[in-house]
BAFI-3210 file (N, C-alpha, C; in Angstrom, 3 decimals, decimal comma, padded with zeros to 6 digits):
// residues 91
n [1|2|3|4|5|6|7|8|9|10|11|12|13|14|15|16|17|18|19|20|21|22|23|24|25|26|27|28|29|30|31|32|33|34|35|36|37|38|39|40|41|42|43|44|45|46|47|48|49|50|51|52|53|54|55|56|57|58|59|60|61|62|63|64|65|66|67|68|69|70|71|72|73|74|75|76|77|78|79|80|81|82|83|84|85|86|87|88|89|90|91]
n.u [018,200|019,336|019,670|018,698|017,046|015,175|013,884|013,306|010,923|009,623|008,688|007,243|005,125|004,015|003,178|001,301|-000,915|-001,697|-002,421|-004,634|-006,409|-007,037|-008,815|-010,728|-011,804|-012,312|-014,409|-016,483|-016,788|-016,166|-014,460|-012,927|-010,938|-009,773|-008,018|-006,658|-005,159|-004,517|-002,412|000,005|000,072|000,959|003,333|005,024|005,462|006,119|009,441|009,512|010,177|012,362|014,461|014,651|014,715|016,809|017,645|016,707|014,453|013,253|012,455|010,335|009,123|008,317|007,268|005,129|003,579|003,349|002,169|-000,448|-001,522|-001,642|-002,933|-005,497|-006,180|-006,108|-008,773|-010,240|-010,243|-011,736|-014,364|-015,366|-015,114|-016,273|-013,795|-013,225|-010,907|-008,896|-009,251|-008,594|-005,873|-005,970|-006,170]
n.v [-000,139|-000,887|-003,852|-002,813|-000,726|-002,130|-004,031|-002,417|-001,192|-003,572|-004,200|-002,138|-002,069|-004,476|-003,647|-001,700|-002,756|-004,326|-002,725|-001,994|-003,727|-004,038|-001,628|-002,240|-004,426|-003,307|-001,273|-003,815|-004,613|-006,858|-008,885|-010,498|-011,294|-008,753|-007,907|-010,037|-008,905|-006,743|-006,988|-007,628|-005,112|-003,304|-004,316|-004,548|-001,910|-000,738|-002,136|-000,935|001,023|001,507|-000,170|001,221|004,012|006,213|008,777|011,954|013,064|010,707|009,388|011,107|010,934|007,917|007,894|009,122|007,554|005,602|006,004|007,150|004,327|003,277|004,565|004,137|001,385|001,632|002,591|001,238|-000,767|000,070|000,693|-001,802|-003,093|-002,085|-000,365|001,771|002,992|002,602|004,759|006,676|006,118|006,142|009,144]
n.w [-018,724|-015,496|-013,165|-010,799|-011,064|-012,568|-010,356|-008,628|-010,429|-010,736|-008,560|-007,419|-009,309|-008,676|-006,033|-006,652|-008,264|-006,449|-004,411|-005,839|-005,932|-003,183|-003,341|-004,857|-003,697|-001,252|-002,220|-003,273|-000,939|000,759|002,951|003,842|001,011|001,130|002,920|002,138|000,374|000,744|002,950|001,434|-000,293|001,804|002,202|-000,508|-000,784|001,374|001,134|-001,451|-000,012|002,193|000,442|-001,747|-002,009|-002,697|-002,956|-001,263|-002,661|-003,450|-001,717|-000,281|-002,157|-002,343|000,211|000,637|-001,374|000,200|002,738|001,729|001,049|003,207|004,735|002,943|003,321|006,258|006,526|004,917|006,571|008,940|007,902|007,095|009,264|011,478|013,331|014,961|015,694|013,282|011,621|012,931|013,055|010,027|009,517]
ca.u [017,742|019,965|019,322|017,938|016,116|013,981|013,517|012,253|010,089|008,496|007,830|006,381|003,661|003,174|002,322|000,098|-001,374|-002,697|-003,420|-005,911|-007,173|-007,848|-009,742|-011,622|-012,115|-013,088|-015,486|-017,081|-017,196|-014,675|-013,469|-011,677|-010,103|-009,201|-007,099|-005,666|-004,537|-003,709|-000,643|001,136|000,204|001,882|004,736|005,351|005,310|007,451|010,016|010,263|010,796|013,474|015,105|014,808|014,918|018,333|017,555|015,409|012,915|012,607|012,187|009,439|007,575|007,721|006,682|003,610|002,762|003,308|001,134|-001,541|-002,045|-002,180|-004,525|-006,708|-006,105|-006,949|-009,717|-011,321|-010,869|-012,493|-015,500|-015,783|-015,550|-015,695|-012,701|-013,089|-009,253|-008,057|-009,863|-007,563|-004,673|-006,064|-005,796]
ca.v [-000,200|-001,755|-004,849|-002,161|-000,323|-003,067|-004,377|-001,167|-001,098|-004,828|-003,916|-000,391|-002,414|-004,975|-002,747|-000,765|-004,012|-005,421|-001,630|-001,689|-004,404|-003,700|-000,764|-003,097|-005,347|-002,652|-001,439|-004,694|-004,922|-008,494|-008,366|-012,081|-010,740|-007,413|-008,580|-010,679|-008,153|-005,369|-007,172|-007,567|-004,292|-002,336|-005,297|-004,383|-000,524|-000,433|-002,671|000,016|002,959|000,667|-000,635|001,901|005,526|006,588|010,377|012,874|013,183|009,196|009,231|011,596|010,163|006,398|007,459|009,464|006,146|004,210|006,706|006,877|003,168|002,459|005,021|003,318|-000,031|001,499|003,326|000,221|-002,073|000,715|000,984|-002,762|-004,092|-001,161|-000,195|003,163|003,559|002,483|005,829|007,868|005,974|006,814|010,364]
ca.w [-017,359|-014,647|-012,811|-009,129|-011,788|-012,606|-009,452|-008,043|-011,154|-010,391|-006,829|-007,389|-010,036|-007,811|-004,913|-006,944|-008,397|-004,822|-003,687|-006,911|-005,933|-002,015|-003,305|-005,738|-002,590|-000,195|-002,982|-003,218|000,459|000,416|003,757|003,912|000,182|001,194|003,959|002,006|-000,860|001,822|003,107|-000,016|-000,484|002,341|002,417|-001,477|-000,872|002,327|000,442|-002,206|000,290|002,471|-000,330|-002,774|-001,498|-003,273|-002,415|-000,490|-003,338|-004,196|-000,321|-000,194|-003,330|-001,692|001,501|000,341|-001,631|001,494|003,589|001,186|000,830|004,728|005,065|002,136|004,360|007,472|006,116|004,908|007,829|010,098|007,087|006,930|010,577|012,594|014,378|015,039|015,936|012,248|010,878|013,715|012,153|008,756|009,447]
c.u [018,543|019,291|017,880|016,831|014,774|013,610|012,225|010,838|008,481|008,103|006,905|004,940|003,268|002,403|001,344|-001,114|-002,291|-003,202|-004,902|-007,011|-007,907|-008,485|-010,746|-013,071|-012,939|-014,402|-016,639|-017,852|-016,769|-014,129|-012,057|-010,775|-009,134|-008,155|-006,167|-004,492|-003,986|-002,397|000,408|001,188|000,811|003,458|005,999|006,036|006,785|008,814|010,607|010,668|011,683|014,141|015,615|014,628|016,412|018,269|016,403|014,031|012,797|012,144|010,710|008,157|007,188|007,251|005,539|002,933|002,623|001,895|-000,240|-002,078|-002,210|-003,223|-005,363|-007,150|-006,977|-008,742|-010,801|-011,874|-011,788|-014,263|-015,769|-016,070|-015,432|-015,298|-012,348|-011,199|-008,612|-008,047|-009,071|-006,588|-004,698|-005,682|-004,429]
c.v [-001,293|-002,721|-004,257|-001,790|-001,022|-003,876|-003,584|-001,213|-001,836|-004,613|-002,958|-001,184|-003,749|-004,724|-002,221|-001,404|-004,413|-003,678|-001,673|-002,711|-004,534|-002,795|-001,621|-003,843|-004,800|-002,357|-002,404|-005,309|-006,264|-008,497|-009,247|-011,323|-009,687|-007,599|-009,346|-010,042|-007,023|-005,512|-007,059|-006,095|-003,360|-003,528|-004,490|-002,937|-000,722|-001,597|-001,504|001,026|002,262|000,761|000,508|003,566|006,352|008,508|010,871|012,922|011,621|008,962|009,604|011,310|008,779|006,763|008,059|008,073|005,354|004,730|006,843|005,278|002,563|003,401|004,725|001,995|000,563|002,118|002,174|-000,498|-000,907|000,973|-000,363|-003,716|-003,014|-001,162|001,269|003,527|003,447|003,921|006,949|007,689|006,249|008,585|010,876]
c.w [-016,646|-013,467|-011,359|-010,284|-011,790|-011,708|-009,169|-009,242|-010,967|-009,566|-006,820|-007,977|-009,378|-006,689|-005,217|-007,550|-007,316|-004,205|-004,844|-006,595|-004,563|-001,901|-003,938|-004,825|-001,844|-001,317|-002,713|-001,900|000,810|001,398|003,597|002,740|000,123|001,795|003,402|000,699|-000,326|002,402|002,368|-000,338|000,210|002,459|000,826|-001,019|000,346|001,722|-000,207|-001,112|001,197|001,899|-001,258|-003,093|-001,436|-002,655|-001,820|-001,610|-004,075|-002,559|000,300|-001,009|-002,621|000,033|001,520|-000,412|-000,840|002,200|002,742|000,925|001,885|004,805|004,157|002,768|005,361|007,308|005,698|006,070|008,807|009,709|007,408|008,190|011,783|013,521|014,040|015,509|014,446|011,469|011,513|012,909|010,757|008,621|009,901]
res [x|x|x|x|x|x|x|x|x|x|x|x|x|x|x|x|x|x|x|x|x|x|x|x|x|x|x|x|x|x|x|x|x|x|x|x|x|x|x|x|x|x|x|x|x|x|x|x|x|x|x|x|x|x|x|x|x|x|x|x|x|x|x|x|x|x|x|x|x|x|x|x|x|x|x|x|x|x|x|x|x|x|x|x|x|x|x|x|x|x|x]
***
């Protein structure tokens, strides 16, 4: 495995790392926490699909992981402090 390889690797399991854990969060109902595990989590993610979208189908896999983990974000903050607009942007 080459040096990008394992980049992409660390980023992908850190993204999916802090998304596990802003479901954990939302779960728990954590807002202060959530918030604070949701950034890293779309920062991580859009990183990999930037950085690391070598072709049309690594393109299409990181941007369904991107899009599914803001709409888990927005989906919380609109559950946890309602903001009925995050739940539009969820959809």
């Amino acid at each position: 495995m080459n040096e990008k390889e394992s980049n992409l690797v660390f980023y992908e399991t850190l993204g999916t790392i802090f998304w596990l854990l802003t479901d954990f969060f939302y779960i728990w109902e954590l807002k202060v926490p959530l918030l604070l595990v949701a950034i890293p989590t779309i920062c991580f993610l859009s990183l990999v699909l930037f950085k690391y979208s070598e072709n049309f189908s690594a393109l299409l896999a990181n941007l369904a992981m991107l899009g599914w983990a803001l709409m888990s974000v927005f989906w919380a903050l609109e559950d946890l402090w309602q903001m009925p607009y995050m739940l539009t942007l969820a959809k």
